[in-house]
KEKE-3310 file (N, C-alpha, C; in steps of 0.2 Angstrom, whole numbers, plus 5000, padded with zeros to 4 digits):
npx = (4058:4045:4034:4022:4021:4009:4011:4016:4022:4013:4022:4032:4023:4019:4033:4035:4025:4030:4042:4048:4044:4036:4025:4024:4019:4007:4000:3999:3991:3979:3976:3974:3964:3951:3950:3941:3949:3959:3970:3990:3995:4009:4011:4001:3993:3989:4001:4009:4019:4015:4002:4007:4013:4001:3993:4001:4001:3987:3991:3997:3990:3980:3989:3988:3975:3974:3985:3977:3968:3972:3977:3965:3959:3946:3936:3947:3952:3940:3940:3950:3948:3938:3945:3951:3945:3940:3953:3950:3938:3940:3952:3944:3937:3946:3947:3951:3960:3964:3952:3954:3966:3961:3951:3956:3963:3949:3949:3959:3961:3945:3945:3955:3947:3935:3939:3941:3929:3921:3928:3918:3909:3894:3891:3901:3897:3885:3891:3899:3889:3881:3893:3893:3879:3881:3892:3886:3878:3884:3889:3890:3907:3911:3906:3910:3926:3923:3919:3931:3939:3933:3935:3949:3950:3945:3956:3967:3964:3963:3975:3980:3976:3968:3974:3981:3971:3959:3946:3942:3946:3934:3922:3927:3928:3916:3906:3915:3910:3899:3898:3903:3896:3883:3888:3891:3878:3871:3877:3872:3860:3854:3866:3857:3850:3858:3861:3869:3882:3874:3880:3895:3896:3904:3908:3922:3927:3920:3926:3939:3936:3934:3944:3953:3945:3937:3926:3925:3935:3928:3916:3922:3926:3914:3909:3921:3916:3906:3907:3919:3910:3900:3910:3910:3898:3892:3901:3894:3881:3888:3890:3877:3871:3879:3876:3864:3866:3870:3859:3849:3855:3856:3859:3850:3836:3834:3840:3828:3823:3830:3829:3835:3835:3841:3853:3853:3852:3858:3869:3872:3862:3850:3841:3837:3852:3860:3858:3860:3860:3871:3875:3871:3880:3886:3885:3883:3885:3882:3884:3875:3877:3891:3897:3911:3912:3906:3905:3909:3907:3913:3905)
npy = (4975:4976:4987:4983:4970:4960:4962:4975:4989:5005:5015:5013:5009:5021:5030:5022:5026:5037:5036:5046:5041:5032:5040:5048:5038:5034:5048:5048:5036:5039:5052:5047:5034:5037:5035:5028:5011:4998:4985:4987:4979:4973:4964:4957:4953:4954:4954:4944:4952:4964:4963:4960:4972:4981:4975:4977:4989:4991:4984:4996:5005:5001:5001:5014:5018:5012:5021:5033:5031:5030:5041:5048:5055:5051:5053:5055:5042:5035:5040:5035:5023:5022:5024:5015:5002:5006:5003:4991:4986:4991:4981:4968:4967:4960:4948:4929:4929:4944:4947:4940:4946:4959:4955:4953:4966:4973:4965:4967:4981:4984:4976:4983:4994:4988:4981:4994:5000:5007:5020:5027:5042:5048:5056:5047:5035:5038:5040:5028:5019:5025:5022:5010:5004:5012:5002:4989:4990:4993:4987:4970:4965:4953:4948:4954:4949:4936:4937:4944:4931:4922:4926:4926:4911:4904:4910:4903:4892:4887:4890:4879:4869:4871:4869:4857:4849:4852:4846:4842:4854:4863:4858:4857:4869:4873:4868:4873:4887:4885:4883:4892:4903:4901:4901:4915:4922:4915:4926:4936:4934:4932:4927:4918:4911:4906:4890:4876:4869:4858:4840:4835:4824:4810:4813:4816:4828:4833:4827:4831:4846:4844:4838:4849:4854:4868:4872:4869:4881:4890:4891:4892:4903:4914:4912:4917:4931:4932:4932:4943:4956:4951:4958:4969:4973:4969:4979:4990:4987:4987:4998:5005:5001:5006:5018:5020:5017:5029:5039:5033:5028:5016:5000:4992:4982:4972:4970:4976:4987:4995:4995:4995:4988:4981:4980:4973:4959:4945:4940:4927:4919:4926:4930:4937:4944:4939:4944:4945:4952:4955:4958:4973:4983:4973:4966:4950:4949:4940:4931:4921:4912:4911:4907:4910:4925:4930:4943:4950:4965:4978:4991)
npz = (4545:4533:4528:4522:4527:4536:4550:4553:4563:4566:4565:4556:4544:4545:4541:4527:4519:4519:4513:4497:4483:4486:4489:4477:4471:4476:4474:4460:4458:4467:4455:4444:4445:4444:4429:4418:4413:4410:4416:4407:4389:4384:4377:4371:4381:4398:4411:4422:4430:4430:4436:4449:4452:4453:4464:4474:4476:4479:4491:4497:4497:4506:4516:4519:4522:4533:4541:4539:4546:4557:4563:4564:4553:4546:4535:4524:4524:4520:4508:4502:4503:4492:4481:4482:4479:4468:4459:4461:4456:4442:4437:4438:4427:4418:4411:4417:4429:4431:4438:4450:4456:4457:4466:4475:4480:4483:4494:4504:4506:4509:4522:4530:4532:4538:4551:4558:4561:4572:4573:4566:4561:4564:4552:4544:4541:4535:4522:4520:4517:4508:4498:4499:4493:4481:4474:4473:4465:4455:4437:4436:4435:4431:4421:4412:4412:4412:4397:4390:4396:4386:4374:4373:4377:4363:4355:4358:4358:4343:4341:4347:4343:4329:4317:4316:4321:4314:4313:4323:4332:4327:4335:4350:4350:4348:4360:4369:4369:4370:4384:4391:4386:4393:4406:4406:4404:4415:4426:4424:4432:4450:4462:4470:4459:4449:4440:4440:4426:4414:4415:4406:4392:4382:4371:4359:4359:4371:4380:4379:4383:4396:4402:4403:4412:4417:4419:4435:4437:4433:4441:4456:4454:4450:4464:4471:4467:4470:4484:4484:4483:4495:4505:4504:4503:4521:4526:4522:4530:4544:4544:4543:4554:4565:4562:4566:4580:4583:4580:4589:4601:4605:4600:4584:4585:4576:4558:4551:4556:4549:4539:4525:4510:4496:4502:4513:4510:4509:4497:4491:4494:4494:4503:4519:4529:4542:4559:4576:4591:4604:4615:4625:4618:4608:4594:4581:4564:4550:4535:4525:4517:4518:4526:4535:4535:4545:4559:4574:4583:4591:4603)
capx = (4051:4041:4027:4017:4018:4003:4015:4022:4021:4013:4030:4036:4020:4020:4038:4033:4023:4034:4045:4045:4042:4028:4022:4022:4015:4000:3998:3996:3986:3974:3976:3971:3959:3944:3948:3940:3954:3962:3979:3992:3996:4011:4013:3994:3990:3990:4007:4009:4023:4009:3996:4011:4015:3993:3991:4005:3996:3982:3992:4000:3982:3977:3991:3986:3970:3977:3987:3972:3959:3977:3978:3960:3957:3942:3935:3949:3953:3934:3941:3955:3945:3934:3950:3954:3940:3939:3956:3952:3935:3945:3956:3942:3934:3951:3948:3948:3965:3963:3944:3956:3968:3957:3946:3962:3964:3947:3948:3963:3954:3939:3944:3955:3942:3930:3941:3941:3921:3920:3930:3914:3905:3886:3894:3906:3892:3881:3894:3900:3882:3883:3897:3893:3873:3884:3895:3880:3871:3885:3889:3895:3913:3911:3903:3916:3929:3924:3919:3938:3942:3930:3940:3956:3950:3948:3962:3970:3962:3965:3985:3983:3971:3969:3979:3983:3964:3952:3937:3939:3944:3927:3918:3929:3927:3907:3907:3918:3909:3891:3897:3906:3891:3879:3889:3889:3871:3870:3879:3865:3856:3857:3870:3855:3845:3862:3861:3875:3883:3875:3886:3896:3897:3910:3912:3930:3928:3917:3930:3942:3934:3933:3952:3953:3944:3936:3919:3927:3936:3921:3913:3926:3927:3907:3910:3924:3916:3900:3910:3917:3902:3899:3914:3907:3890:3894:3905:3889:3878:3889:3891:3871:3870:3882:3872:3857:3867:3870:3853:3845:3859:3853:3858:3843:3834:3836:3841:3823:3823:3836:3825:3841:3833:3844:3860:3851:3851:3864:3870:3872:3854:3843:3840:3839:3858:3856:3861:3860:3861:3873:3873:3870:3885:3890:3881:3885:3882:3883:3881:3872:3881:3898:3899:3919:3912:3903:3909:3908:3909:3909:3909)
capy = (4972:4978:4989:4978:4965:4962:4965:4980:4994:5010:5017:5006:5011:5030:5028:5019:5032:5044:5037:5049:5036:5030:5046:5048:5032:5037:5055:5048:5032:5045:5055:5041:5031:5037:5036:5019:5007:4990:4985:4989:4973:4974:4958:4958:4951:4954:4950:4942:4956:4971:4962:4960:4979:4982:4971:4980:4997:4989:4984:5004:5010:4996:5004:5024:5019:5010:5027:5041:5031:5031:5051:5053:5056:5044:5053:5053:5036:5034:5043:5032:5015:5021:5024:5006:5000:5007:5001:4984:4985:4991:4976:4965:4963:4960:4941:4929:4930:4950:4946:4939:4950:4963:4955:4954:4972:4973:4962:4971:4989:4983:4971:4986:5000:4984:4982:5000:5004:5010:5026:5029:5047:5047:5056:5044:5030:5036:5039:5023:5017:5027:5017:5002:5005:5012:4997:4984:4993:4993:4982:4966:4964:4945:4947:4956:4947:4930:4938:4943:4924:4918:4927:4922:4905:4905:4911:4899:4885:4888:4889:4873:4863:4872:4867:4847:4844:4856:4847:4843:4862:4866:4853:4859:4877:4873:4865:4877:4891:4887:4882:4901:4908:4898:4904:4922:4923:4914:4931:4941:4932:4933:4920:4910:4909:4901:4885:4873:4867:4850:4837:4833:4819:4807:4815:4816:4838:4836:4826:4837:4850:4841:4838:4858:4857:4874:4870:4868:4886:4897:4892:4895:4912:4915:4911:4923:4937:4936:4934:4951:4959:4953:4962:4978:4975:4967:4986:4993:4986:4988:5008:5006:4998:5009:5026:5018:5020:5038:5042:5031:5028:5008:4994:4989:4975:4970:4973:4979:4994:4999:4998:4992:4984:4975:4982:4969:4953:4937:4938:4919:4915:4931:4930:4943:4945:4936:4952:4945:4957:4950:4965:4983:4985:4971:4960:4948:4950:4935:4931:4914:4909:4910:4908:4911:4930:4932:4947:4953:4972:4982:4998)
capz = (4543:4529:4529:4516:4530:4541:4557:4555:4567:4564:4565:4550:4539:4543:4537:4520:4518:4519:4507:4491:4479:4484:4490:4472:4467:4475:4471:4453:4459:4467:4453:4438:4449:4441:4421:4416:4409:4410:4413:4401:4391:4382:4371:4369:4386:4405:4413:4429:4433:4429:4442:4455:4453:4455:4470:4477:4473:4483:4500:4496:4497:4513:4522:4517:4525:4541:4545:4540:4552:4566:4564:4566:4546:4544:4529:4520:4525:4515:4501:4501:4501:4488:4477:4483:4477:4461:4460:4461:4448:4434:4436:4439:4420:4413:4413:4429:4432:4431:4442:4458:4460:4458:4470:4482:4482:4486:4500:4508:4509:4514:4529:4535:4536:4543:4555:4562:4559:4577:4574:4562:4565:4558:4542:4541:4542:4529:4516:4518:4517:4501:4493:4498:4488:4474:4473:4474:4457:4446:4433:4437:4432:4431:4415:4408:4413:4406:4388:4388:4394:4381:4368:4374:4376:4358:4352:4361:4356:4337:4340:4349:4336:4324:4309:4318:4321:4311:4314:4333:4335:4328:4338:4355:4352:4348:4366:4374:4369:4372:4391:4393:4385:4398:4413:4407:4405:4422:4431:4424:4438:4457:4465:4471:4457:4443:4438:4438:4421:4416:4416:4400:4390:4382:4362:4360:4361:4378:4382:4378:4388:4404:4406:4404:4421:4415:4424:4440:4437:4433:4445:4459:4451:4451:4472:4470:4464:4475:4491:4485:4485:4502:4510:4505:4508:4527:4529:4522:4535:4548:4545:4543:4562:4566:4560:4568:4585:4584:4582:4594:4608:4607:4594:4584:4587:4569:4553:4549:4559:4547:4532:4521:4505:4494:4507:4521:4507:4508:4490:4490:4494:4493:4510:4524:4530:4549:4563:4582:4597:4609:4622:4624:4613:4602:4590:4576:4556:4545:4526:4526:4510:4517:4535:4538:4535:4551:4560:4578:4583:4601:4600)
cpx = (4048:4035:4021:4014:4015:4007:4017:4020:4018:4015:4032:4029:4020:4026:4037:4031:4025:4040:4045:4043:4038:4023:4017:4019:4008:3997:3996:3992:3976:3971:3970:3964:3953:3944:3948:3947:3956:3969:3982:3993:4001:4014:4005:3989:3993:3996:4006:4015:4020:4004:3999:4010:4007:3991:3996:4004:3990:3983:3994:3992:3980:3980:3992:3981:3971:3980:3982:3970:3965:3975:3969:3957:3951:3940:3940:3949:3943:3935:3946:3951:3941:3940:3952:3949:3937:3946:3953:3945:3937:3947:3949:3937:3940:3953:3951:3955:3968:3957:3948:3961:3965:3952:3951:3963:3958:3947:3955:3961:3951:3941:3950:3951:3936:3932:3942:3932:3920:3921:3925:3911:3897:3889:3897:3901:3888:3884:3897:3894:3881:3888:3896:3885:3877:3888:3890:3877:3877:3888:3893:3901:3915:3910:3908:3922:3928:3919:3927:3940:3941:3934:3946:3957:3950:3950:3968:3971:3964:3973:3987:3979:3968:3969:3980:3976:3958:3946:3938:3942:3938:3923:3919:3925:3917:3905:3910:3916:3901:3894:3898:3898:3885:3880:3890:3884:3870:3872:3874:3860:3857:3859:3863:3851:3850:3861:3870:3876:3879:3880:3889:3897:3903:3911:3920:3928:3925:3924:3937:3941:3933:3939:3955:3951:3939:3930:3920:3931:3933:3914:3915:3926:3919:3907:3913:3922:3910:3903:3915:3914:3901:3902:3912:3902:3890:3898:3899:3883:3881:3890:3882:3870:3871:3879:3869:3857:3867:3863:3851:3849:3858:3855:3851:3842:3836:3835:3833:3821:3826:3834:3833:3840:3836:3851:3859:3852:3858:3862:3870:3863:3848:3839:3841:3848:3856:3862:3857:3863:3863:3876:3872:3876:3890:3883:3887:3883:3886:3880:3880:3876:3887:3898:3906:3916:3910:3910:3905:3911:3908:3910:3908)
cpy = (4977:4980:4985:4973:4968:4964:4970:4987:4999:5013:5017:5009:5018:5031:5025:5024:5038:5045:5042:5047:5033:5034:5048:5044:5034:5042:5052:5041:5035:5048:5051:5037:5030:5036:5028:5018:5000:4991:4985:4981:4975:4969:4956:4953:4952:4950:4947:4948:4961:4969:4960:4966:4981:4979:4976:4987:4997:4988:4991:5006:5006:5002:5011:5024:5017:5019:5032:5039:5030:5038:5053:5055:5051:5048:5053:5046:5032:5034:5038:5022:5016:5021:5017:4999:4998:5005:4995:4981:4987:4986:4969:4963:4961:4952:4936:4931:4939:4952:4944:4941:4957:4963:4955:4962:4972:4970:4966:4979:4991:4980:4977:4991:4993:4983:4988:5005:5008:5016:5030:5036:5045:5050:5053:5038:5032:5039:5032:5018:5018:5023:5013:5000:5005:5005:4988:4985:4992:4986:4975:4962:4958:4944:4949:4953:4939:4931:4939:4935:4920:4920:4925:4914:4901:4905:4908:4892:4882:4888:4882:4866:4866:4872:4860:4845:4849:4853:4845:4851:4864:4863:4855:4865:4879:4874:4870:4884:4892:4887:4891:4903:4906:4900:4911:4926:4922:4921:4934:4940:4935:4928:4915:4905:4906:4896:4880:4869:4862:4847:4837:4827:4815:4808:4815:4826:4838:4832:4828:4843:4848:4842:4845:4859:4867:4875:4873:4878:4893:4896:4894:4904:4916:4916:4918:4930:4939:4937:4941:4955:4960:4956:4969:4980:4973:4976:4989:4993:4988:4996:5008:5006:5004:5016:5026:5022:5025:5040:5040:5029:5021:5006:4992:4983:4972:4971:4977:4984:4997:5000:4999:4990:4980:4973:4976:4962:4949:4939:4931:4916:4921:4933:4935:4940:4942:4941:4948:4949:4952:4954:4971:4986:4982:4968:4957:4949:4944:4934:4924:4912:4909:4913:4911:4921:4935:4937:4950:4962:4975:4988:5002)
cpz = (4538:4529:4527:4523:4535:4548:4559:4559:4563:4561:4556:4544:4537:4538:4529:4518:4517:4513:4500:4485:4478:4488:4483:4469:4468:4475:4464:4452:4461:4459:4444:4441:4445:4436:4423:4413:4411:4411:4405:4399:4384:4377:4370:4375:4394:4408:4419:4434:4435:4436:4447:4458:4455:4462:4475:4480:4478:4489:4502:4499:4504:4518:4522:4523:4530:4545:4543:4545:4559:4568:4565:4559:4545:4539:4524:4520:4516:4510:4499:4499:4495:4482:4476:4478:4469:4455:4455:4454:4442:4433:4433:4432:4415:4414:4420:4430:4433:4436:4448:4460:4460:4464:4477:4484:4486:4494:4507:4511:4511:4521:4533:4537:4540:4550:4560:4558:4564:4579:4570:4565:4562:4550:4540:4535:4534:4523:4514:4515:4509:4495:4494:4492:4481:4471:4471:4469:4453:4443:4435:4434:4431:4424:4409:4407:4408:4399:4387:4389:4389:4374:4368:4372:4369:4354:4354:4360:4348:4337:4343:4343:4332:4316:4312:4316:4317:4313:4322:4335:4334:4332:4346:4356:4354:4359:4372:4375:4373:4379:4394:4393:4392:4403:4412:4408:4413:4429:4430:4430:4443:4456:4464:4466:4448:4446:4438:4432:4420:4411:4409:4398:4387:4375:4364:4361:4366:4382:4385:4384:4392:4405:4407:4412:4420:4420:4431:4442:4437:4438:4453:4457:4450:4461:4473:4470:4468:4483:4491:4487:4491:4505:4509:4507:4517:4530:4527:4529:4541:4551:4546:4553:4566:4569:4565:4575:4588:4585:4587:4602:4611:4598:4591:4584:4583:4565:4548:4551:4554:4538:4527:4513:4502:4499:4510:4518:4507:4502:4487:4491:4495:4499:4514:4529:4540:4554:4572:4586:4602:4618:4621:4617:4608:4600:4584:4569:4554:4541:4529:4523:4510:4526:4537:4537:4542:4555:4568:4580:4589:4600:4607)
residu = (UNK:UNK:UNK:UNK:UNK:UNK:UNK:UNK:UNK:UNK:UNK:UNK:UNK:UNK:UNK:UNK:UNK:UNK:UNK:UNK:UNK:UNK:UNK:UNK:UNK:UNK:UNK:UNK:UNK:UNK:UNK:UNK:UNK:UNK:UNK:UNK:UNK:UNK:UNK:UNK:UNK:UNK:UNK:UNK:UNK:UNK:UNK:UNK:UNK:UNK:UNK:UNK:UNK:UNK:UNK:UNK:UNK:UNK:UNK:UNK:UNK:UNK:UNK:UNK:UNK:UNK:UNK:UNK:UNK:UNK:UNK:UNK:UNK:UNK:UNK:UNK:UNK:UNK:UNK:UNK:UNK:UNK:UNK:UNK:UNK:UNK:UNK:UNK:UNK:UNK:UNK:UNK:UNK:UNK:UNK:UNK:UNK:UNK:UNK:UNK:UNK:UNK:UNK:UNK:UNK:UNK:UNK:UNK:UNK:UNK:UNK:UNK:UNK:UNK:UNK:UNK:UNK:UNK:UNK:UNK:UNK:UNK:UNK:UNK:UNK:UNK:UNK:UNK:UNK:UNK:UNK:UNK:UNK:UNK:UNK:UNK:UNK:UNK:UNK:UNK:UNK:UNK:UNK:UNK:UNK:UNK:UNK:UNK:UNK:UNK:UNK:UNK:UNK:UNK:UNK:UNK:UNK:UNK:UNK:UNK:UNK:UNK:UNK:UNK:UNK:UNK:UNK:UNK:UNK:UNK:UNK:UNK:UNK:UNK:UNK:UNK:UNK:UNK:UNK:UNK:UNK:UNK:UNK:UNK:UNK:UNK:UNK:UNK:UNK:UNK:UNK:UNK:UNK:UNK:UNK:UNK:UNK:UNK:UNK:UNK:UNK:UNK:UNK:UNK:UNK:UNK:UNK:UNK:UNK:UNK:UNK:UNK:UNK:UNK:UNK:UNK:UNK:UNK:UNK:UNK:UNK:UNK:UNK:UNK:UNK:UNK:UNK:UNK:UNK:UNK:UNK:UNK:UNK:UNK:UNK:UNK:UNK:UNK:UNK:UNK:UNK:UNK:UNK:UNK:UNK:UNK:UNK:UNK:UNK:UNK:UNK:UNK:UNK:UNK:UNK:UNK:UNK:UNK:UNK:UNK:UNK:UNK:UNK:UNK:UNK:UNK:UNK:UNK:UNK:UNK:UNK:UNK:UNK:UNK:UNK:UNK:UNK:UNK:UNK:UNK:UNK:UNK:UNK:UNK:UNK:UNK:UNK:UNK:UNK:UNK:UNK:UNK:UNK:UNK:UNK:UNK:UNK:UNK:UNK)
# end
């Protein structure tokens, strides 16, 4: 059985990890982590081989962090998510197909240190509190990524109509660029407060850009990139909670004890994030904006 898979014994991971190979993969993953960059693109774009090998790189790093927080390592394990993490935001402005596997790294590093909150100490708690605030402020690599699509888009359009149809490529690109430009503006936003396209009409270039389906994809990929968000901030909260309990030896009543600010916000609707107390020692947290997130925790 394969370490990668979600089945695999301890055993079977520590082992992985032992390998030398990829000992060294991630001594120079660690090591790189921090210089900004993009993947490499060796015919002057992103391959599907390169975001294999990264995605890879990311369930490498899940299951680094599965065995620190076995061994009792929980800060590294931290140090190790935050590498995951930084991982997956590099990726993630390198157009959308660079924006979802990057958001899959993220999701595999977050959902396993979520899954093991309860080994949290208080210093664990409010450093992770710490990178989840950090994470929350910086720039959203949404934006970045569909200026690369819009460029590519393009460059694309041109080798396809061009030279056949010169003036429905200007009419197309007119069309296909104001809509880009429209949904990039819209990230500067919060989630709740974008707008949806309006509809398009029947020219022959809106036309054109319908069958594309392009609409239907950026805004999928808008969803995408706030329900990232939410994985870090929902790990954030629950380190918050967490803290909470060290000090006081009691869950708090609710999220407003914990004096949270944007940390405590549903990113889909701007909304306080909803935290029910369901006994002395569990409760639930859910994002309004995306129910399948809902999390229960007992500690």
């Amino acid at each position: 059985m394969a370490a990668t898979d979600k089945a695999a014994t301890l055993t079977a991971r520590r082992l992985a990890l032992a390998d030398p190979q990829i000992k060294r993969a991630l001594a120079l993953f660690h090591t790189g982590v921090a210089k900004s960059g993009r993947p490499p693109r060796p015919n002057g774009q992103p391959t599907i081989e390169i975001y294999s090998l990264l995605r890879m790189l990311g369930r490498l790093s899940s299951i680094e962090i599965y065995v620190q927080l076995a061994d009792g390592r929980v800060a590294a394990a931290i140090d190790s998510l935050r590498d995951g993490l930084r991982l997956g935001y590099s990726i993630q402005s390198d157009m959308v197909i660079g924006g979802l596997v990057g958001i899959a790294i993220d999701s595999l590093v977050v959902k396993t240190m979520a899954t093991h909150v309860n080994q949290l100490s208080e210093k664990d708690c409010l450093r992770l509190i710490d990178l989840a605030n950090e994470w929350l402020t910086a720039p959203d690599p949404a934006i970045d990524a569909l200026i690369e699509e819009r460029t590519y888009m393009q460059k694309r359009l041109k080798e396809e109509l061009g030279a056949a149809n010169a003036s429905l490529y200007e009419s197309v690109s007119a069309v296909m660029t104001g809509r880009m430009n429209a949904v990039i503006e819209s990230l500067r936003l919060p989630a709740w407060e974008r707008k949806p396209l309006p509809e398009l009409g029947d020219s022959d270039a809106e036309t054109y850009v319908k069958a594309q389906q392009l609409d239907i994809v950026y805004a999928n990929t808008q969803k995408a990139f706030t329900k990232d968000q939410v994985g870090v901030l929902l790990l954030g909260v629950h380190a918050a909670i967490i803290q909470y309990r060290w000090q006081h030896d009691r869950l708090p009543a609710g999220l407003d004890e914990l004096k949270l600010g944007r940390l405590g916000l549903d990113p889909f609707t701007g909304k306080p994030l909803t935290y029910t107390r369901t006994s002395d020692i569990n409760y639930e947290l859910s994002c309004d904006g995306l129910k399948t997130l809902t999390q229960s925790v007992g500690q």
